[in-house]
Backbone as ProteinMPNN parsed JSONL, in Angstrom:
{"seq_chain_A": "XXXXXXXXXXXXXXXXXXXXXXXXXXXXXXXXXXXXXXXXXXXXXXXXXXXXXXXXXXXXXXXXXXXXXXXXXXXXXXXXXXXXXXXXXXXXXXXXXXXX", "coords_chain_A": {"N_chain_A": [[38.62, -135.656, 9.696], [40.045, -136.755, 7.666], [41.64, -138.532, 8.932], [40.306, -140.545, 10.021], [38.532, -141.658, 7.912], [41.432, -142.88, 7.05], [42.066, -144.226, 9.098], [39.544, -146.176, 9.344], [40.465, -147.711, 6.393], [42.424, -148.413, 7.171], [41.991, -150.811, 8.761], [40.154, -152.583, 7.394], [42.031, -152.975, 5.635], [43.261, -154.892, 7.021], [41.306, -156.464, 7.753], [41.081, -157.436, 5.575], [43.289, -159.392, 5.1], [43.018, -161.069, 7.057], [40.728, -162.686, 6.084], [41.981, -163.535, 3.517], [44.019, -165.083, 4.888], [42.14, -167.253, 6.629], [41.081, -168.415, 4.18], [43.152, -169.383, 3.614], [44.208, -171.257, 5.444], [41.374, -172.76, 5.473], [41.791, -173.999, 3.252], [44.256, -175.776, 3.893], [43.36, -177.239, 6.035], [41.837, -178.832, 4.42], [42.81, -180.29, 2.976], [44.639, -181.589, 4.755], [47.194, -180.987, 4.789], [47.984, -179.447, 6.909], [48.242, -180.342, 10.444], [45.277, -180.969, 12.588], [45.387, -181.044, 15.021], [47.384, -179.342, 16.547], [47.788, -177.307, 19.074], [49.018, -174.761, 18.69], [48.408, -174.058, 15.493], [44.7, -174.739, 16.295], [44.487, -172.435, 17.456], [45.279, -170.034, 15.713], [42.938, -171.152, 14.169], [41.195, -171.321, 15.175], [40.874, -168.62, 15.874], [40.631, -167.074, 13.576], [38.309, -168.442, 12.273], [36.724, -167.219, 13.953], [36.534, -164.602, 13.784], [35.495, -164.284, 10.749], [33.697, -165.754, 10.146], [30.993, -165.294, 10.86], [30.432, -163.054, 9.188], [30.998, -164.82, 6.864], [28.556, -166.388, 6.791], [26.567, -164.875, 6.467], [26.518, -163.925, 3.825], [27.152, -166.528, 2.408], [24.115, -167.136, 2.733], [23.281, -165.687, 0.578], [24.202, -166.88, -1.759], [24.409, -169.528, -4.179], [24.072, -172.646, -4.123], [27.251, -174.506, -4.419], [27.998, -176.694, -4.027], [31.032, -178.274, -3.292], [32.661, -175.924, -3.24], [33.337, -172.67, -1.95], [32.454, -169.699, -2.505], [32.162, -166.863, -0.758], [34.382, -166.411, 0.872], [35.598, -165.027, -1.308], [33.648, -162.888, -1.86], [33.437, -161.463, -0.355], [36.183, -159.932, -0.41], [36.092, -158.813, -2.279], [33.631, -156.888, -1.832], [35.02, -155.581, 0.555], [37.194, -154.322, -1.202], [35.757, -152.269, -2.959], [34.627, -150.981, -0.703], [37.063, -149.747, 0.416], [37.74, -148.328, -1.931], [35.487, -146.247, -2.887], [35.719, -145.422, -0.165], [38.127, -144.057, -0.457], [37.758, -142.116, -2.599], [35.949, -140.505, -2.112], [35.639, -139.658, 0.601], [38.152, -139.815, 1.704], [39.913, -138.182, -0.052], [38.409, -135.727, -0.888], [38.354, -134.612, 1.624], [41.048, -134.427, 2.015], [41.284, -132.409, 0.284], [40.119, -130.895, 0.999], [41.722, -129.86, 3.104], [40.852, -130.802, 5.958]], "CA_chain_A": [[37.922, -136.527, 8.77], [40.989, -137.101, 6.99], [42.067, -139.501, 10.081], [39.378, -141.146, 10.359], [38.751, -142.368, 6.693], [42.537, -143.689, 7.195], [41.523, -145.457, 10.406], [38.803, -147.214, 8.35], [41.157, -148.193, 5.473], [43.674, -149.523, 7.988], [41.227, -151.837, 9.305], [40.043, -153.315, 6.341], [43.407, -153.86, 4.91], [43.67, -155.41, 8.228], [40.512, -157.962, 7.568], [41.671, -158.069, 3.843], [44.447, -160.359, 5.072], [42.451, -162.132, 7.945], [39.901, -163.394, 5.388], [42.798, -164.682, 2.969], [44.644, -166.028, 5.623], [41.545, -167.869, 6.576], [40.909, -168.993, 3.305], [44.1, -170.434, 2.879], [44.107, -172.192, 6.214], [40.908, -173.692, 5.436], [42.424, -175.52, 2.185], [45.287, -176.506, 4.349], [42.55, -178.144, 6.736], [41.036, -179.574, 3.557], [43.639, -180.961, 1.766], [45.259, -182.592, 5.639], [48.62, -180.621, 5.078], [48.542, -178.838, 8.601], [47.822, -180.769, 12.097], [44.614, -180.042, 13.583], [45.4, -181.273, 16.549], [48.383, -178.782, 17.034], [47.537, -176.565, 19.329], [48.96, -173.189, 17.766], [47.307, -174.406, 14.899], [43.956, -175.194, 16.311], [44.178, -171.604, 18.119], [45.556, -169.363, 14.806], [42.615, -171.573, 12.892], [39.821, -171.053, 15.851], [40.391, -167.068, 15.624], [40.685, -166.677, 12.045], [36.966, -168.572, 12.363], [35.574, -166.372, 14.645], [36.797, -163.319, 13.099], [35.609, -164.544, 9.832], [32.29, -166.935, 9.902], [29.926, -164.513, 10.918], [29.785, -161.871, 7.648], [30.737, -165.573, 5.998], [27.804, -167.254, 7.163], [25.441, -163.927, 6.226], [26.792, -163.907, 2.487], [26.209, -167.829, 2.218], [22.511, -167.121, 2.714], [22.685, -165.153, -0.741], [24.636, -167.055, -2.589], [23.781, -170.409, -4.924], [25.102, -173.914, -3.262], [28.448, -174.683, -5.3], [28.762, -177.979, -3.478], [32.089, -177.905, -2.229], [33.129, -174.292, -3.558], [32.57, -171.697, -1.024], [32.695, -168.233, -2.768], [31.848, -166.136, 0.48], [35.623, -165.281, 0.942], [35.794, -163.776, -2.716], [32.525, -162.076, -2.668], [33.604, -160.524, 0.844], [37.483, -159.54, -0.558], [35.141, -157.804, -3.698], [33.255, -155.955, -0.753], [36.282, -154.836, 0.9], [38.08, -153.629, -2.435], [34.462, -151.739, -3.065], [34.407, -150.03, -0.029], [38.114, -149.028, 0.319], [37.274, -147.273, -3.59], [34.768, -145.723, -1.85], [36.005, -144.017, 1.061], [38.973, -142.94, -1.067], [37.332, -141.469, -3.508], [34.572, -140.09, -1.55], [36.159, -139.438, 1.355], [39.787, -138.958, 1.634], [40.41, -137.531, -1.463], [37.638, -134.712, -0.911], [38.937, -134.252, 2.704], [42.644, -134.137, 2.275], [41.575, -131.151, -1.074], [39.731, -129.314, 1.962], [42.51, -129.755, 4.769], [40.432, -131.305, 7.012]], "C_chain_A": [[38.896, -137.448, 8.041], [42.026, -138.862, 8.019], [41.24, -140.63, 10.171], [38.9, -142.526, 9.202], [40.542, -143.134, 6.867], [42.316, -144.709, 8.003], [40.807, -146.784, 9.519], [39.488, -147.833, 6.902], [42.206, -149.061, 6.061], [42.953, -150.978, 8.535], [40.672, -153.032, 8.451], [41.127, -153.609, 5.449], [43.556, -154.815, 6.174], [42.753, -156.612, 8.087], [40.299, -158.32, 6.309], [42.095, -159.642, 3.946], [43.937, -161.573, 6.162], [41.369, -163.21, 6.903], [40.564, -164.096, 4.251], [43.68, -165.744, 3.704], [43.648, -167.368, 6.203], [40.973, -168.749, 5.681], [42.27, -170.083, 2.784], [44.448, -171.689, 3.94], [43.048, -173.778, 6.237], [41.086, -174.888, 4.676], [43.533, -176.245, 2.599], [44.722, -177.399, 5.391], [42.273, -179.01, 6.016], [41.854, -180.641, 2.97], [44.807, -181.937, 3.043], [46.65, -182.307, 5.527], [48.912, -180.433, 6.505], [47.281, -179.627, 9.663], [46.994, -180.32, 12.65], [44.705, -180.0, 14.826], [46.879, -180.491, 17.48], [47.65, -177.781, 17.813], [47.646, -175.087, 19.136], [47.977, -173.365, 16.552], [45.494, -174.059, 14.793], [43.522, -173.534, 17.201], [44.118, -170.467, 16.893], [43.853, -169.745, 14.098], [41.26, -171.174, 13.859], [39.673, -169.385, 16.065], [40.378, -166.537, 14.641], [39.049, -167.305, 11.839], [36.239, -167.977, 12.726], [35.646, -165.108, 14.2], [35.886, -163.447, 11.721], [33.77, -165.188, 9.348], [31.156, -166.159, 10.271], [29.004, -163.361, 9.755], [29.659, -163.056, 6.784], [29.473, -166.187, 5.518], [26.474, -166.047, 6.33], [25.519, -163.979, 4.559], [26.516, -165.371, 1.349], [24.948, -167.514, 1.83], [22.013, -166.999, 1.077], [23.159, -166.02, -1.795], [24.079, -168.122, -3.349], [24.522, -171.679, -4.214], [25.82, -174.172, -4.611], [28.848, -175.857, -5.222], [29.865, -177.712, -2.628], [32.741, -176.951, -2.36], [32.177, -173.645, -2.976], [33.102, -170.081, -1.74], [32.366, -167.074, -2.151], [33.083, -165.146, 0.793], [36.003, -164.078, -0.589], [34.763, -163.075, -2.595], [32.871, -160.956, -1.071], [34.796, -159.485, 0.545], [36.76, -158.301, -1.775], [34.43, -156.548, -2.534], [34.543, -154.806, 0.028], [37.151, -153.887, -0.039], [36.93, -152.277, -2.728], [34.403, -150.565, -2.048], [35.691, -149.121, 0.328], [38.244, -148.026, -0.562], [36.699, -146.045, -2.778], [35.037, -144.127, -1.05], [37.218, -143.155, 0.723], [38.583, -141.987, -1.57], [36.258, -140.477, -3.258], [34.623, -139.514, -0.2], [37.266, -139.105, 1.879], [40.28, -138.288, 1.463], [39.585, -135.644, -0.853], [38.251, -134.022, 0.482], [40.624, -134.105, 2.789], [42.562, -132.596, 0.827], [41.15, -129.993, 0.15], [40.044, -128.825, 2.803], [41.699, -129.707, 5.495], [40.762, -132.032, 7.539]], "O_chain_A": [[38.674, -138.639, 7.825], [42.734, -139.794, 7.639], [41.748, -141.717, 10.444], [38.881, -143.741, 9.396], [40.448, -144.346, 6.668], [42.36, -145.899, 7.693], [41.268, -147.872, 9.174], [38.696, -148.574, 6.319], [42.709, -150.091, 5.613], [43.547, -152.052, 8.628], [40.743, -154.215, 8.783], [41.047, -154.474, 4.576], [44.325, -155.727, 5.87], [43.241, -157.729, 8.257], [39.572, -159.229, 5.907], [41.673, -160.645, 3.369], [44.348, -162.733, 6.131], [41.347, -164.427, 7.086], [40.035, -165.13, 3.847], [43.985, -166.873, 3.318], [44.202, -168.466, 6.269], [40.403, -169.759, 6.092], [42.357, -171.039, 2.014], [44.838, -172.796, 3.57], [43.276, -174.94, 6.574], [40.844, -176.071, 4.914], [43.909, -177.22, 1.948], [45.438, -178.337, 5.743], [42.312, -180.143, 6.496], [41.447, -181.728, 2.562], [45.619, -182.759, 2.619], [47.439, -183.113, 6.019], [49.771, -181.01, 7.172], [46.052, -179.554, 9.681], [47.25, -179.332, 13.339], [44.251, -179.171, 15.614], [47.32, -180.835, 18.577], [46.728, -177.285, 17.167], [46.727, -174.289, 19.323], [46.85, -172.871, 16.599], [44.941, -173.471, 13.863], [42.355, -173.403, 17.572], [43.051, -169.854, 16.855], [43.354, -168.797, 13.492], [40.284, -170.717, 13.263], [38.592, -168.88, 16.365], [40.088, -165.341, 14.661], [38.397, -166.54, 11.129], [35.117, -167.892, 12.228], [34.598, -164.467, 14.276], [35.389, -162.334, 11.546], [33.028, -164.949, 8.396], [30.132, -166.626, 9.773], [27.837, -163.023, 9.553], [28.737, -163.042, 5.968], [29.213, -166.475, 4.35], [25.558, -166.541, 5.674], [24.423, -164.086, 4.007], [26.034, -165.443, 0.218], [24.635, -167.596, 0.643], [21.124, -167.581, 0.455], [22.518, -165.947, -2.844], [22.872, -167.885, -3.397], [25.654, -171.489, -3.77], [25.248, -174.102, -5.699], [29.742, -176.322, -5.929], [29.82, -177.121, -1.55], [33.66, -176.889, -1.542], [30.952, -173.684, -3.086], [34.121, -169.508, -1.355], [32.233, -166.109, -2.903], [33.112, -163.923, 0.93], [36.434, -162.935, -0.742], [34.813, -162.249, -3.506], [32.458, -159.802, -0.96], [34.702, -158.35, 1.014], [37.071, -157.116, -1.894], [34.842, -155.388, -2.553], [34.734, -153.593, -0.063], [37.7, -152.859, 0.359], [37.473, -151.174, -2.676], [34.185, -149.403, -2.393], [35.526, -147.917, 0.523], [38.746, -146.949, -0.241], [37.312, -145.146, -2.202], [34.846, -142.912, -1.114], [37.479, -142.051, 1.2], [38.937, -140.886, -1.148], [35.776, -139.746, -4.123], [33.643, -138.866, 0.168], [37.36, -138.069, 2.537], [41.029, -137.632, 2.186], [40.247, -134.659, -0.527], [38.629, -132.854, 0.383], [41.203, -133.627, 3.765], [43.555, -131.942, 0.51], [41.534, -128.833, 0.304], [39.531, -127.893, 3.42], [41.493, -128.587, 5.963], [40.174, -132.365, 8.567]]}, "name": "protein", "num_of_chains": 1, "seq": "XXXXXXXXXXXXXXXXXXXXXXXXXXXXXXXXXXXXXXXXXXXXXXXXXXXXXXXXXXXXXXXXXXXXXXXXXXXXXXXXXXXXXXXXXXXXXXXXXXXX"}
């Protein structure tokens, strides 16, 4: 159990950093610092989308239009922090007291 809850904490630290890294790419799209037409670029920036735009796109739905502030990546990084709590506290913790 104790493995397992780790597994799932590794993973989400793992799309912690995909969903800031995506967030910071997109203001570097926005703002015309980085080349879209580079191909590393345009490959780093088309799998950080696809990884990314699908829970984005579901969390949109709920949210309020901001105009051009998209708060999807914060309300997802709040999710992630939420559920990591969570499975520590609720899972880990209780399973590493019962050596499992």
């Amino acid at each position: 159990m104790q493995a397992i809850a780790e597994l799932l904490l590794f993973i989400l630290n793992i799309y912690w950093w995909i969903v800031i890294l995506s967030a910071i790419l997109s203001w570097l799209y926005a703002f015309n610092i980085v080349n879209a037409g580079n191909p590393f670029v345009d490959a780093v920036g088309s799998f950080l989308y696809r990884m990314t735009e699908p829970l984005f796109r579901v969390i949109r739905r709920f949210l309020p239009n901001l105009g051009g502030l998209d708060l999807s990546p914060l309300v997802v990084l709040l999710g992630i922090f939420l559920l990591q709590r969570v499975i520590t506290l609720y899972v880990w913790l209780p399973a590493m007291r019962a050596g499992i």
